[in-house]
C-alpha positions in Angstrom: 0.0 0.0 0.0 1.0 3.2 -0.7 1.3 6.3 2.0 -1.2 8.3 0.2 -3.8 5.5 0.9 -3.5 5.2 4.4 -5.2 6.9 6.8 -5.7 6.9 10.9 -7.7 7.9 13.7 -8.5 6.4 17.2 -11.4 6.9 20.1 -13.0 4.8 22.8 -16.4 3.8 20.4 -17.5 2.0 24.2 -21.0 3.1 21.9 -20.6 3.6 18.4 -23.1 6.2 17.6 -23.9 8.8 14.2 -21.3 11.0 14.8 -18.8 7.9 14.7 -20.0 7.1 11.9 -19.2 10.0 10.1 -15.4 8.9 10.8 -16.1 5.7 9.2 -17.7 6.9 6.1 -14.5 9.4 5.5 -11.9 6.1 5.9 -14.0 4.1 3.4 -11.8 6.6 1.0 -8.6 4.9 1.7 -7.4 1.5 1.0 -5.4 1.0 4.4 -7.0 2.2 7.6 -5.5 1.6 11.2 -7.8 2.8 13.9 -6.1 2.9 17.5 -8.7 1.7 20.1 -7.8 3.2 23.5 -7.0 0.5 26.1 -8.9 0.2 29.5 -6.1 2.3 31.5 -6.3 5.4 29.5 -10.5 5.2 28.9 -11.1 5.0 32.2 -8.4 8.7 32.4 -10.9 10.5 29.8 -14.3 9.2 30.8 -16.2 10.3 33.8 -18.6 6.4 33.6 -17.5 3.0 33.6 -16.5 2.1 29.9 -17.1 -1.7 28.8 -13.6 -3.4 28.5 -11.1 -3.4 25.7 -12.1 -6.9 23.8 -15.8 -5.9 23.8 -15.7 -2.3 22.4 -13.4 -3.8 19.8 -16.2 -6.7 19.1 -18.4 -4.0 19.2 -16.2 -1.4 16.4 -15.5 -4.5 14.2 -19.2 -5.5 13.5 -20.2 -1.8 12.8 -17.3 -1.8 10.2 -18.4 -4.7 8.6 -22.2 -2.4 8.2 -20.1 -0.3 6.3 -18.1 -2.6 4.7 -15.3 -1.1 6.1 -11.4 -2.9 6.6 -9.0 -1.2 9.2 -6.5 -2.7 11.3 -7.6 -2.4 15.1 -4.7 -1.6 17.3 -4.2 -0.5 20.7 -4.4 3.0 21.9 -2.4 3.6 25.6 -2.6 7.4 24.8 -3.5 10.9 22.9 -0.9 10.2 20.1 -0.5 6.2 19.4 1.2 5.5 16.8 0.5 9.1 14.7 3.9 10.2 16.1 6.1 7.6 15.1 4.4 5.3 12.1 6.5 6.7 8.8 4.0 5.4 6.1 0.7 7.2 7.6 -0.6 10.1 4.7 -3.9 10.9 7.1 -5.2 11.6 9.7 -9.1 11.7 10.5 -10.2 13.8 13.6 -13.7 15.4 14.4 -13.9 19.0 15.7 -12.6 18.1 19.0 -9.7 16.3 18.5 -8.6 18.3 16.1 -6.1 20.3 18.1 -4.7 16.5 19.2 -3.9 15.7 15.4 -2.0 19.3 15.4 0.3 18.3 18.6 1.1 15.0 16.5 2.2 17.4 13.7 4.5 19.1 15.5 6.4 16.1 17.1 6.0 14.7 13.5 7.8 17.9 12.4 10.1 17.9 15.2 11.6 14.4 14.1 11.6 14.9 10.7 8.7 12.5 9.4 6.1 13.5 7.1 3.3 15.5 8.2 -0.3 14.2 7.8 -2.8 15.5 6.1 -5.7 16.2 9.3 -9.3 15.5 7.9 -11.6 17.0 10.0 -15.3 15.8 10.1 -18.2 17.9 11.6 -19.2 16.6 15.0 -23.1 14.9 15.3 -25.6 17.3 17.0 -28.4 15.6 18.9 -32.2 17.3 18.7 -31.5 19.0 21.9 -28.3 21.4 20.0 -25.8 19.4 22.7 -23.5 17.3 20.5 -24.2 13.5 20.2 -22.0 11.4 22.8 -21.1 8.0 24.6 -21.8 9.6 27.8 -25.5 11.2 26.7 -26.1 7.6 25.8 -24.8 6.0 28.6 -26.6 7.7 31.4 -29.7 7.1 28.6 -30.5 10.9 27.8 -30.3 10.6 23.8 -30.4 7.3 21.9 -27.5 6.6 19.4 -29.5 8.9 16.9 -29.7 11.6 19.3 -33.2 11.1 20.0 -34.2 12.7 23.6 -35.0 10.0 25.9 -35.0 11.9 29.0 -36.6 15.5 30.0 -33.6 18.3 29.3 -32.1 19.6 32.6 -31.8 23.3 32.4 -30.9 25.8 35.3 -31.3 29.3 35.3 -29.2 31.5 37.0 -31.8 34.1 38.4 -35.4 34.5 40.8 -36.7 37.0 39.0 -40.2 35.9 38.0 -39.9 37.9 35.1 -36.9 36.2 34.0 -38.0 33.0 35.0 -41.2 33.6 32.9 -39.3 35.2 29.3 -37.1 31.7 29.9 -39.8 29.2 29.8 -41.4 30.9 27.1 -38.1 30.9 24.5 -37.5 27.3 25.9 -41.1 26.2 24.9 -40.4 27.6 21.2 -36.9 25.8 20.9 -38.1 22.5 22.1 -41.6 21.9 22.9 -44.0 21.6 25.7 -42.9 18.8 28.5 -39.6 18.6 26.6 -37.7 20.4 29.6 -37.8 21.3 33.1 -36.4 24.7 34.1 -34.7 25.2 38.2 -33.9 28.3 38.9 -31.0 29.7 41.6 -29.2 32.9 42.4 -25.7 33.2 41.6 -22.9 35.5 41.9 -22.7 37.3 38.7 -19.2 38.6 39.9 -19.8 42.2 38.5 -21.4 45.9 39.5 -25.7 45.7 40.0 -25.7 48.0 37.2 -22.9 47.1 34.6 -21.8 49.1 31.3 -20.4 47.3 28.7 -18.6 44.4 28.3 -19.0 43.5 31.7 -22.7 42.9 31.0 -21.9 40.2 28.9 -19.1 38.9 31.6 -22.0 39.1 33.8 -24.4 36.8 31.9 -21.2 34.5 31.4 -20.8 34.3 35.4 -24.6 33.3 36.2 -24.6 30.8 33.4 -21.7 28.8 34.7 -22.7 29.2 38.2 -25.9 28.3 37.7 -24.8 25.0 35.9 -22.5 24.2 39.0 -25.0 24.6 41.5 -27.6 22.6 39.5 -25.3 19.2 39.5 -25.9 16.9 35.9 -27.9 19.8 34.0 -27.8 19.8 29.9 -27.6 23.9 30.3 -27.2 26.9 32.3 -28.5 29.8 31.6 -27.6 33.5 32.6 -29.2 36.5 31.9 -27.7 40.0 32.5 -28.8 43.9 31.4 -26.8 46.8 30.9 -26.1 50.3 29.5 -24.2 50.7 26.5 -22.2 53.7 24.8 -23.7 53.8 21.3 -23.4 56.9 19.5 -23.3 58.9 22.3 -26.1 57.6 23.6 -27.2 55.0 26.2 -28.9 52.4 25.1 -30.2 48.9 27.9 -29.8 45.7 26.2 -30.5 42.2 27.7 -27.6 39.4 26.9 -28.1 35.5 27.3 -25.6 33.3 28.1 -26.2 29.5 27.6 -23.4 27.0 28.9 -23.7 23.4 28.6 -20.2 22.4 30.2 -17.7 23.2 27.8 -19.2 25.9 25.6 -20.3 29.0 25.6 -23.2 31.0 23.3 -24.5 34.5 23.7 -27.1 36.1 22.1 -29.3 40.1 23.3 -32.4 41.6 22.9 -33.3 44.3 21.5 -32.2 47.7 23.0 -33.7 51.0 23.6 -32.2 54.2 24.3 -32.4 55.5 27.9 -33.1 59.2 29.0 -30.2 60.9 29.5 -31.5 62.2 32.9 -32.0 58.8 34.1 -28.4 57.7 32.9 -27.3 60.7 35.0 -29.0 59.5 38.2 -27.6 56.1 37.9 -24.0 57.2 37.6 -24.1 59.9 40.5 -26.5 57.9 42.9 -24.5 54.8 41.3 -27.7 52.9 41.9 -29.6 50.5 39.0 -31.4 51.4 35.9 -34.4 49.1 37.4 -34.5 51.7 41.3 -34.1 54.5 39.4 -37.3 54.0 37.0 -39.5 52.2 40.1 -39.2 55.6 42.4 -40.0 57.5 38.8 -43.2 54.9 38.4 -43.9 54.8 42.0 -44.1 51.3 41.1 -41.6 49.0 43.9 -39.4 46.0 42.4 -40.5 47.2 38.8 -37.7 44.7 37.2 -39.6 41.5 38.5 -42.9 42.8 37.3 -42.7 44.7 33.6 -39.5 46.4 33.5 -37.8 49.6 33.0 -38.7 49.1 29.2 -42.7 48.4 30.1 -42.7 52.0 32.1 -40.6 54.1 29.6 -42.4 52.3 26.6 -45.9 53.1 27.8 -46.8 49.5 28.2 -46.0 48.8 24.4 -43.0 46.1 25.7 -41.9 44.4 28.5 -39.1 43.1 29.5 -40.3 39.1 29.6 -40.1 39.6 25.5 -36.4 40.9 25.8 -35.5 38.2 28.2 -37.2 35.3 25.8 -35.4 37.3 22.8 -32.2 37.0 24.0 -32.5 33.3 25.0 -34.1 32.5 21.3 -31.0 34.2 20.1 -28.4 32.4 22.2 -29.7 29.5 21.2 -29.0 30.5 16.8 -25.3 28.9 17.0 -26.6 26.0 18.3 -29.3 25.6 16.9 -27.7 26.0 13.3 -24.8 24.0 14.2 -27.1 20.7 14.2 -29.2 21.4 11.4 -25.9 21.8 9.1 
């Protein structure tokens, strides 16, 4: 065989699912595959559940390659690397979006003893129907089948009281996946920034209550944080709502609309430093006005509210994901 027909790439497959799959259908280009199967010692390093043993998952990956009338050469895997750093007749390399920074580090010790470098093929990962991307462990502990079917209610924690909050949540939650299709907890995290940020540190702020909130929770699919501020635009000060969403290891952001504040009220916020939300409830003689209608329902004449920037800004959080698995 030739170098330029043979490829490799490696995993745990303790259950082959879709987005494994995708792997396999890329190697059916090559004549000569070798995939390295990690070995009990190093699975049980990178997985947080008990993974069947070696001779099993290897049954297991051989009759799936036969469904795809695949051939490869099953070897060992004790580590990240294998055999990519040393094997002199290798052209390939097939990753997905997560390992792709792996395949890199091989390139460089490649480069760094003078063997060839290999061509890294990088497949799009496998989205479940809930936007969180299609894994062993979501099948294990029986939340998505291998198609990335739902089987269990999504776990999502919000990091906020606030009834208003709590309310513009459920109702973006019930447009992205359906009645009964989630259940929503709420807490009260640190959002580790000023009452009344400007800026950037609003979005920091959403950031902060989405991760906390996913902590506190224990086992959620998502946090969620949600965080307003003022912003310099034009010279003017305008209050926009930003969502954070966190499901463990990424983070999406999306806002609501904005409208432009009074520049008297901007005023009082900066010399009483206090929060857009007192500032407008002493104005409307109306107390906690942020858990009822907002500064936007007062200053608006009732025509908004702030429940429909809260569920814009979660809708919108959501648009990365959602695209993500539907391309």
């Amino acid at each position: 065989m030739t170098s330029q027909k043979t490829a490799i790439f490696g995993g745990t497959f303790d259950t082959v699912h879709e987005g494994h799959e995708r792997l396999f259908e890329e190697a059916k280009k090559f004549t000569r595959v070798v995939i390295g199967l990690t070995t009990d010692s190093f699975a049980k390093k990178s997985r947080n559940y008990k993974v069947k043993p070696y001779a099993k998952r290897r049954k297991t990956l051989m009759r799936h390659l036969r469904r795809f009338h695949l051939h490869a050469n099953i070897i060992p895997l004790p580590n990240r690397f294998g055999i990519g750093t040393s094997m002199k007749d290798i052209h390939s390399i097939i990753v997905s979006e997560e390992t792709e920074p792996v395949a890199k580090e091989i390139n460089a010790i490649r480069r760094r003893k003078k063997l060839p470098l290999l061509k890294i093929i990088c497949v799009p990962l496998k989205f479940a129907l809930d936007y969180k991307k299609l894994s062993a462990e979501y099948i294990y502990f029986r939340k998505t089948d291998r198609s990335g079917h739902r089987l269990s209610k999504l776990s999502i924690s919000l990091g906020s009281k606030n009834p208003s909050k709590i309310n513009g949540t459920k109702k973006a939650l019930l447009r992205i996946f359906g009645k009964n299709l989630f259940s929503l907890r709420a807490f009260s995290p640190s959002s580790g920034i000023p009452s009344q940020p400007f800026g950037r540190k609003t979005i920091s702020g959403a950031i902060n209550r989405a991760k906390n909130s996913y902590k506190k929770a224990k086992n959620a699919d998502f946090g969620i944080g949600l965080e307003s501020g003022l912003f310099s635009l034009a010279g003017r000060h305008c209050d926009i709502l930003f969502c954070a969403v966190y499901d463990g290891q990424h983070i999406t952001i999306g806002n609501s609309m904005g409208f432009e504040v009074p520049h008297g009220i901007v005023e009082e916020i900066k010399v009483e430093k206090s929060e857009l939300g007192h500032v407008v409830s002493r104005m409307a003689g109306v107390k906690g006005i942020g858990k009822k209608g907002g500064a936007i329902h007062y200053l608006s004449g009732g025509l908004l509210s702030r429940e429909q920037m809260i569920e814009q800004a979660v809708l919108c959080a959501f648009i990365p994901r959602i695209h993500r698995a539907l391309h």
